[in-house]
C-alpha positions, 0 to 999 in steps of 0.5 A: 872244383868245376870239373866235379858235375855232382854236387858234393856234401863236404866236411872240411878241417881247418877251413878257417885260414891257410890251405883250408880256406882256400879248398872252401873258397873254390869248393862253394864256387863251384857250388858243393855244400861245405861245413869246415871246423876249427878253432880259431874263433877269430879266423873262423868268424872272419871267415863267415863273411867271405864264405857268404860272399863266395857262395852267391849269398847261399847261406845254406850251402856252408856252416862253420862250426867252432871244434877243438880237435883235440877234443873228442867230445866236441868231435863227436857233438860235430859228427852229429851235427854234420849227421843232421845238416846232411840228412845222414850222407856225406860225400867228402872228408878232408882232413887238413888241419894242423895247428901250424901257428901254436906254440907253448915256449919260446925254445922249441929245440929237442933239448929244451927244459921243462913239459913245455914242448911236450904238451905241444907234441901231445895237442898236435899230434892230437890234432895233426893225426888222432883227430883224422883217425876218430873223424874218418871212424865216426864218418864212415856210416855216412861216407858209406851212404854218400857219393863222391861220384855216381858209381862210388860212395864217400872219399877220404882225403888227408892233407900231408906235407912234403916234410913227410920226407923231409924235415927241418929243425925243431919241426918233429911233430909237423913231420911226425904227423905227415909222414903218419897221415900217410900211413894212415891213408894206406891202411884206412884205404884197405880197411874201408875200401874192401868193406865199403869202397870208401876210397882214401888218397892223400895229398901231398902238397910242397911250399904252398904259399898261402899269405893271403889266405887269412884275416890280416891278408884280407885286411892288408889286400894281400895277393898270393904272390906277396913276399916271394922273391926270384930266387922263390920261383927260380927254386921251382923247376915248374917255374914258380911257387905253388898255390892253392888252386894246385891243391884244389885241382888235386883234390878235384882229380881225388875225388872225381877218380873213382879208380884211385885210391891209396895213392900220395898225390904229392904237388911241389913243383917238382922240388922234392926230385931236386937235388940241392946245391950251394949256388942257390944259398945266398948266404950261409953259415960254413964251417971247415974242419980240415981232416987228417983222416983218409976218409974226410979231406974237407967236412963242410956244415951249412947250418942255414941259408938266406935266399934274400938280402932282405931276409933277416938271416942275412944280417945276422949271418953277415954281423957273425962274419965281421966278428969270427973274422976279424975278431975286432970291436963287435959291430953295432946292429944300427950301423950294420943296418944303414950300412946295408942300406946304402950299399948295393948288396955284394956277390957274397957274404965275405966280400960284405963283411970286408967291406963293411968292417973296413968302413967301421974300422976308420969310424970307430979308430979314434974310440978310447983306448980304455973301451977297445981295452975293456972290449978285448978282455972281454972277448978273449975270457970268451975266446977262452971259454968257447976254445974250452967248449970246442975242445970238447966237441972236437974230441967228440968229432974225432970219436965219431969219424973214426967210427963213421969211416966214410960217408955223410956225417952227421953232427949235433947242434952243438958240436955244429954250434961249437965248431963254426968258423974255427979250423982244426986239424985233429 
């Protein structure tokens, strides 16, 4: 935040951990007046004692206040207080927060039972987005008053996500909330701009890795670049991951530019322009329905991927492999493990299934007859009860690639679930 000669007033949500804490860190550096609001008690007292350390000591240049944001009243009572520690003006609004870490039930799936995942839907959204919308409503007499630079009043700046565009697995309300932001910004932008030149950016940030950024970081001596592999920085054609200090420098040009205003500053590295293909997985879940349909020779499915042998998804992927493949004796997790200790990992997933159930093949010759008997009942009642279960999605896969013609396809978790590693030819 250098670059900004004035000196700022700024209000900061989500300030505690995580991208937050960092915007804090580089903005009391500089020397700019910050009051960050969260809830996470644990975090926020944590980070009271680096936010004195960052600030030469300054205790009047930060304030961290304990703020539900889902709750309007203790929004409001925080307005007020920011009201009075800075005499009526304010220069800056980031809207950051997110409750990233919260979750009410173990299945967090689109299907799942029960008002579990609903009542996390409600208090993200909540947080997420409704929160943004009554703070930058409640600031606006002060923004009007404030000056993100000489010439101009106020600014807003909300902080969005790439998953805004795009989206992973049972993360519905995260992308919700960002793509909203971005909504919300191109609106407010207009309202507050013609009526009192508040100006409203936001920032669009890709994998910001931000391990470090947090109690147990501090108390581990974590560095930014803690669990980032090559494949990591490889996957980046800016030629690694991002950090905070790329997000400080977007919000620095935000708010500096009294020109800009309801832009999306996106800063990925350049992977959201990346088209994505096989050779960066390392390892993945692949199935194949041979189609007699004109329009689909091949349907390929990757499910999800591993970038690391270390990745726990590599195991699992592997373990999945010996059994769907070789349809012998289940291998057991503790073997699997000090198997891929004392081996140098293989070029691909197969080759490490071969090579693994070879060896498991020669320990376990010798196991009895009764048990190998016992084991292949078992499986074949499965096999029974899953060929039942796969029929049925085939006959829905059938029905939607005669609808589809030709084209992508999409398919559901289930029909995804059913079909993995089984070849048909409908």
């Amino acid at each position: 935040m250098n670059a900004t000669p004035q000196h700022l007033k700024v209000l900061l949500t989500g300030g505690a951990r995580g991208i937050g804490r960092g915007l804090l860190r580089h903005l009391l550096t500089a020397g700019h007046e910050v009051i960050i609001l969260d809830s996470n008690k644990e975090e926020l007292d944590h980070v009271k004692t680096r936010a004195q350390e960052w600030s030469n000591g300054r205790k009047e240049h930060w304030h961290a206040l304990h703020c539900d944001l889902s709750s309007r009243t203790q929004l409001k009572a925080a307005v007020n207080e920011v009201d009075q520690r800075f005499n009526g003006k304010l220069d800056v609004l980031i809207n950051n927060a997110f409750p990233t870490h919260l979750s009410f039930s173990e299945d967090r799936s689109m299907e799942a039972q029960g008002e579990d995942r609903e009542k996390e839907w409600d208090l993200q959204l909540a947080v997420g987005l409704t929160a943004p919308f009554l703070l930058s409503r409640l600031c606006v007499p002060l923004l009007a008053k404030g000056n993100s630079t000489p010439n101009s009043p106020g600014t807003i700046i909300n902080v969005s996500s790439t998953r805004a565009y795009q989206a992973e697995p049972d993360h519905e309300a995260y992308s919700a909330v960002k793509a909203g932001l971005l909504g919300l910004t191109q609106a407010m932008c207009i309202s507050l701009g013609h009526r009192h030149k508040i100006r409203v950016n936001a920032i669009i940030p890709g994998w910001i890795h931000v391990i470090n950024e947090s109690k147990a970081g501090d108390e581990k001596s974590m560095g930014w670049e803690e669990g980032l592999t090559e494949q990591d920085t490889a996957w980046h054609p800016a030629g690694r991951v991002g950090r905070v200090e790329d997000i400080a420098k977007a919000v620095e040009y935000a708010v500096s530019n009294e020109f800009v205003t309801g832009q999306e500053i996106v800063v990925d590295g350049g992977v959201g322009r990346k088209m994505v293909y096989c050779p960066h997985i390392l390892g993945a879940y692949i199935t194949y329905l041979k189609s007699e349909l004109p329009s689909y020779e091949e349907i390929v499915i990757i499910e999800q991927n591993a970038t690391s042998d270390k990745d726990p998804l590599w195991t699992t992927m592997v373990n999945h492999l010996c059994h769907e493949r070789f349809k012998g004796l289940i291998p057991d997790a503790d073997d699997f493990e000090e198997f891929l200790e004392t081996h140098d990992r293989l070029k691909t997933a197969m080759e490490t299934a071969d090579a693994f159930f070879a060896g498991y093949a020669k320990r376990h010759a010798n196991a009895g007859e009764s048990e190998r008997r016992q084991r292949r009942q078992q499986n074949e009642a499965e096999k029974r009860a899953r060929i039942e279960r796969e029929k049925r999605a085939v006959h829905s896969l059938k029905k939607k690639l005669g609808e589809a013609g030709s084209g992508l396809l999409t398919v559901t978790a289930d029909e995804a679930e059913m079909l993995r590693g089984r070849t048909y030819t409908p």
